[in-house]
C-alpha positions in Angstrom: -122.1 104.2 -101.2 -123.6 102.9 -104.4 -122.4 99.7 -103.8 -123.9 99.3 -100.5 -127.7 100.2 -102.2 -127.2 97.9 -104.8 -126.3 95.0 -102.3 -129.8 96.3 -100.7 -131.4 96.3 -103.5 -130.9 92.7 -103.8 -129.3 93.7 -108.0 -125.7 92.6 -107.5 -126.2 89.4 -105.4 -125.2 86.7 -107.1 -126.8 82.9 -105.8 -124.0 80.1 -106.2 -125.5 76.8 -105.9 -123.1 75.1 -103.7 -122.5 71.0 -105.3 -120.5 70.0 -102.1 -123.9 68.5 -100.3 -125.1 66.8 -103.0 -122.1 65.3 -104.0 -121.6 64.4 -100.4 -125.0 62.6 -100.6 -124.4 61.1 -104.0 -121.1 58.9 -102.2 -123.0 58.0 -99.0 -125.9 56.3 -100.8 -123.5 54.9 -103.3 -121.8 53.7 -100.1 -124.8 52.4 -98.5 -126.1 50.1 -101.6 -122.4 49.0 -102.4 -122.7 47.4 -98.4 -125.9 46.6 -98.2 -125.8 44.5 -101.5 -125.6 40.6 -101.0 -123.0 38.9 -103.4 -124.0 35.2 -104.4 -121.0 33.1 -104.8 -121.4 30.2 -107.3 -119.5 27.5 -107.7 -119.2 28.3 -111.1 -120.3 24.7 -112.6 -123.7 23.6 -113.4 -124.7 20.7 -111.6 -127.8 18.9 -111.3 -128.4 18.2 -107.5 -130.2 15.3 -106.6 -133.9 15.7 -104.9 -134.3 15.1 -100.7 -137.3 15.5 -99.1 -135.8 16.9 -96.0 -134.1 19.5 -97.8 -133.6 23.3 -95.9 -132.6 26.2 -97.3 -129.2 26.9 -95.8 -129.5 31.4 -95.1 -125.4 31.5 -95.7 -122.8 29.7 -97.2 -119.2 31.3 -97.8 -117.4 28.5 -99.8 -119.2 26.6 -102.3 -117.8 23.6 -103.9 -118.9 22.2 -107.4 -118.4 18.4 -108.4 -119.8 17.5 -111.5 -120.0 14.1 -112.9 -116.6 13.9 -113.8 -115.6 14.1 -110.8 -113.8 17.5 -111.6 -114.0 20.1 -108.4 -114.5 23.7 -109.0 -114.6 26.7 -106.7 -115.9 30.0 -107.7 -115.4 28.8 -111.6 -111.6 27.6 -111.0 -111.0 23.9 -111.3 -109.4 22.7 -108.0 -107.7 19.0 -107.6 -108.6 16.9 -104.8 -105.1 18.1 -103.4 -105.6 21.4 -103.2 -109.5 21.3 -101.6 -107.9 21.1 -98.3 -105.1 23.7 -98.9 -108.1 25.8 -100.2 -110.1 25.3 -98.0 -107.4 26.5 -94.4 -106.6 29.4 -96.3 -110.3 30.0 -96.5 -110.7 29.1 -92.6 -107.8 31.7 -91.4 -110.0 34.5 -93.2 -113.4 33.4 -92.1 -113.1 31.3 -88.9 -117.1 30.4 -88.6 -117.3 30.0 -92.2 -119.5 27.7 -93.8 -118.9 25.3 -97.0 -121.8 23.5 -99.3 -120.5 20.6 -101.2 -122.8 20.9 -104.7 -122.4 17.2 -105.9 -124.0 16.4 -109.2 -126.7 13.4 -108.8 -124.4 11.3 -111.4 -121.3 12.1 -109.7 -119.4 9.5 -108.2 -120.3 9.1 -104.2 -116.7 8.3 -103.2 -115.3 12.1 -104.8 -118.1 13.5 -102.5 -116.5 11.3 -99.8 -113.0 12.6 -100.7 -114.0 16.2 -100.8 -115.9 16.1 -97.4 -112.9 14.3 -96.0 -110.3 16.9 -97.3 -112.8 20.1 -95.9 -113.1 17.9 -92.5 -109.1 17.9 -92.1 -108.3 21.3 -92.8 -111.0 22.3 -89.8 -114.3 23.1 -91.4 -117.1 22.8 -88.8 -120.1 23.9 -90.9 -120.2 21.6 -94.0 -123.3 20.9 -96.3 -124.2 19.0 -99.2 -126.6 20.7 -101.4 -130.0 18.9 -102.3 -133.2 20.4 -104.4 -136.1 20.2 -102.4 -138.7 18.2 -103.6 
């Protein structure tokens, strides 16, 4: 009997705060921003693009390609041959079908290794190709 007055008396209630919820919450918004966050892809070079007054801003690009004036290739800071571009660039094409590719030429680089590397993205199937440009 004296337990049942003491449990209405309110003395031998004891409040657990239950973590569960919160912890629950804490994953879904971790979730949330880890999707919702936009990764920039660089090409991993710096280059200096040459000026065009008729330059847009292209919203997305999946693949891009550096050439600096070397004529050295590079994709997402690993150096690529002229070889490879086009093995790179099917195995890129059977993950993302409608994926898009900007060529980032340097202004000094040679335009026949911007030729090449067009031509090699071109025969493994690439529909959406760009060459970057800095708006003047």
């Amino acid at each position: 009997m004296k337990s049942i007055r003491s449990m209405r008396n309110g003395r031998s209630r004891r409040s657990d705060i239950n973590m569960t919820p919160l912890i629950d919450m804490v994953f879904i918004l971790l979730i949330f921003f880890i999707v919702t966050t936009s990764f920039v892809r660089e090409a991993g070079v710096d280059v200096q693009r040459p000026s065009a007054q008729s330059a847009e801003t292209k919203e997305k690009a999946n693949v891009i390609l550096g050439l600096t004036a070397d004529g050295h290739i590079f994709v997402e800071g690993r150096a690529l041959d002229i070889r490879s571009v086009r093995a790179y660039m099917e195995r890129f094409l059977a993950e993302t079908p409608e994926g898009a590719v900007v060529i980032v030429a340097d202004k000094q680089s040679m335009t026949g290794a911007t030729v090449q590397v067009l031509d090699q993205c071109r025969l493994a199937g690439v529909k959406n190709i760009s060459i970057a440009a800095r708006k003047i």
